[in-house]
C-alpha positions in Angstrom: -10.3 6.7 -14.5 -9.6 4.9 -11.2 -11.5 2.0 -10.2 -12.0 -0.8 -7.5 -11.1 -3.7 -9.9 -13.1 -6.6 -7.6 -14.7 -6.9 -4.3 -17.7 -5.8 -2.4 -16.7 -2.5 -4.1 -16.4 -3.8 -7.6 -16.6 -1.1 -10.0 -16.9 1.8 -8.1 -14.7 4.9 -9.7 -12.2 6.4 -7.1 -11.4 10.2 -7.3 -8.0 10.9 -7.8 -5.8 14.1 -7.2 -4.6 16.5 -10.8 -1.3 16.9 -11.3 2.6 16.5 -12.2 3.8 14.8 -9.5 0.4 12.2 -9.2 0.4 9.2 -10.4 -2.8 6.7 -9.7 -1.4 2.8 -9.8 -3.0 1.3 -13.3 -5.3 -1.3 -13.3 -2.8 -3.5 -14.9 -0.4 -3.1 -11.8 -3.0 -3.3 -9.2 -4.4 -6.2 -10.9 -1.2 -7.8 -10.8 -0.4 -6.7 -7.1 -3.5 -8.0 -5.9 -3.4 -11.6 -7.7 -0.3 -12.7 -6.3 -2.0 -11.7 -2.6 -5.1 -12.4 -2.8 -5.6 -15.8 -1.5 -4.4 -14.5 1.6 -5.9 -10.5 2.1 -9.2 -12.8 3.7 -9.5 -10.8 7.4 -6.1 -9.1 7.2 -4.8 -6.0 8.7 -3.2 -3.6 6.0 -0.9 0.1 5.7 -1.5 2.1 3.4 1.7 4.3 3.9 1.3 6.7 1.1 -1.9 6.5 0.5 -2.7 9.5 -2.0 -6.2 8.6 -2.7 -6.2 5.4 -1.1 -6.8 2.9 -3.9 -4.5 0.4 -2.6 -6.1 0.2 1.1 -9.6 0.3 -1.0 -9.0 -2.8 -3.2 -8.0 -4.9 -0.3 -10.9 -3.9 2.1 -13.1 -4.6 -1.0 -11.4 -7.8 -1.4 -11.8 -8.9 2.3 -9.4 -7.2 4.5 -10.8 -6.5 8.0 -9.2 -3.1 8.4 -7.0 -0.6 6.6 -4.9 2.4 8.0 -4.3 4.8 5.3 -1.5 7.7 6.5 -0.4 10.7 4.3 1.1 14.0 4.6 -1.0 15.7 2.4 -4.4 17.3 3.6 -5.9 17.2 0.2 -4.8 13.7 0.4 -6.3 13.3 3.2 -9.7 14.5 1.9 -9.6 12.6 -1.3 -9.3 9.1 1.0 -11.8 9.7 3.2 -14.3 10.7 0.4 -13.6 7.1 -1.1 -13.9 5.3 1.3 -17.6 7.0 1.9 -18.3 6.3 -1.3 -17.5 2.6 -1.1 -18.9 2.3 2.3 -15.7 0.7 3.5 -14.7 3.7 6.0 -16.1 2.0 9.0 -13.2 -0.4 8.8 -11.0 2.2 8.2 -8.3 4.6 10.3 -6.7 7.7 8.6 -4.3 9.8 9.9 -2.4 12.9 8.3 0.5 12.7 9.1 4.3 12.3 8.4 5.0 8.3 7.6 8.3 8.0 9.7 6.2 9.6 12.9 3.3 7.1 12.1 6.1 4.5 12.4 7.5 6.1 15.6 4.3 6.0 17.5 2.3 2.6 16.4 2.6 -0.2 18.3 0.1 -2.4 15.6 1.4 -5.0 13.4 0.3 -5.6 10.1 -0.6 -8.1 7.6 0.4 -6.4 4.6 2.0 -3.0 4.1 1.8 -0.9 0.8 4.3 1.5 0.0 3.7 3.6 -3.1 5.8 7.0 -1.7 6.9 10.0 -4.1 8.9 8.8 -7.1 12.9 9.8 -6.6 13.8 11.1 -3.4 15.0 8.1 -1.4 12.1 7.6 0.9 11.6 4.0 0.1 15.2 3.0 0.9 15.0 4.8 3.8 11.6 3.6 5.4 12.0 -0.4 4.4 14.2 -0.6 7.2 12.1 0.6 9.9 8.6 -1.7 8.6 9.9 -5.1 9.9 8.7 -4.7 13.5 5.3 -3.6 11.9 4.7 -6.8 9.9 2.6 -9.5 11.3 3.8 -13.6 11.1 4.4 -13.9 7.8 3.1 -10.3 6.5 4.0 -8.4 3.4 5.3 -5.3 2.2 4.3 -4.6 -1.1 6.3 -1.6 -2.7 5.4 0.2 -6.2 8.5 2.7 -7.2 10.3 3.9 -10.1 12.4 2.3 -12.8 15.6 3.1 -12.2 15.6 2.4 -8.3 17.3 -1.1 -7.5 16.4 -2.0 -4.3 18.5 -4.8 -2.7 17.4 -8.3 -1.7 18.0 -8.2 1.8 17.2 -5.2 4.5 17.4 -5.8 7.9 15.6 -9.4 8.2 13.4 -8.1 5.5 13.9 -10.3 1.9 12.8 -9.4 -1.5 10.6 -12.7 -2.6 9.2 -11.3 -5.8 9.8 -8.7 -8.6 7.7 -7.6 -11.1 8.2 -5.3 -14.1 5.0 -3.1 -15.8 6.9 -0.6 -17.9 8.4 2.2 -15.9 7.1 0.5 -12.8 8.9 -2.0 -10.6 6.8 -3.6 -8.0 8.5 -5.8 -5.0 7.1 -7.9 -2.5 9.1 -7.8 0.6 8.8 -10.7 3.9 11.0 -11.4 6.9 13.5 -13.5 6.6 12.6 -17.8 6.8 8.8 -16.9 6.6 6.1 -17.2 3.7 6.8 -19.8 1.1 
């Protein structure tokens, strides 16, 4: 079972996709994603890159966010978002888009506060799309990326640094800022 952990959407179950290759964040790793920002998600601007069924974008509208784009390939996808964010009433504050991520990239001009990345496990996409998100963060924004193990991302891309690093099991979670900002 998916939820939204906290929020004007507190404890509302999110529907999720079946399958191999699907694999919802825990409520431990959310949790933990969403503590170390949460101070500042307060009227912020957020990506939700790969957004499967959107629970990332969802937990930080519910936790005060003032918009969320949510962009993924996958019609199904697609579907699963929009149905929950009708069921959380959050989808006024909301843009979706199916698309490819790297032509998202290509064509947006917006900045944002923070950017989740959450892409398919083992095929090189989040090596390959870090580089092109630093002229897509906001004055001290955030990229916040949840991947696999065995990937070891490096500490510096571009102007972007790594700042944090967390560990849940087979899950690595990084928080990513431009060079000299945040803390």
């Amino acid at each position: 079972m998916m939820r939204v952990i906290t929020g004007i959407a507190k404890g509302i179950r999110l529907e999720t996709m079946e399958g191999l290759d699907v694999r919802p964040t825990t409520d431990k790793v959310k949790e933990a994603i969403f503590s170390s920002i949460q101070f500042e998600l307060y009227n912020s601007d957020v990506l939700d890159l790969f957004a499967g069924s959107g629970q990332l974008g969802i937990e930080a509208l519910s936790r005060g966010a003032q918009s969320a784009v949510f962009i993924d390939n996958s019609k199904k996808s697609i579907e699963l978002v929009k149905k929950n964010l009708e069921k959380t009433k959050l989808i006024k504050q909301a843009q979706i888009f199916q698309m490819n991520s790297y032509d998202f990239l290509k064509q947006t001009n917006k900045k944002f506060d923070f950017i989740f990345l959450d892409p398919p496990y083992n095929k090189g996409i989040l090596t390959e799309i870090l580089p092109l998100l630093s002229d897509k963060l906001n004055y001290n924004g955030k990229i916040i990326c949840e991947y696999e193990q065995n990937l070891i991302l490096p500490e510096k891309i571009v102007d972007l640094i790594l700042k944090k690093n967390y560990k849940y099991g087979k899950i690595n979670i990084s928080i990513f800022c431009r060079y000299g900002e945040d803390e």
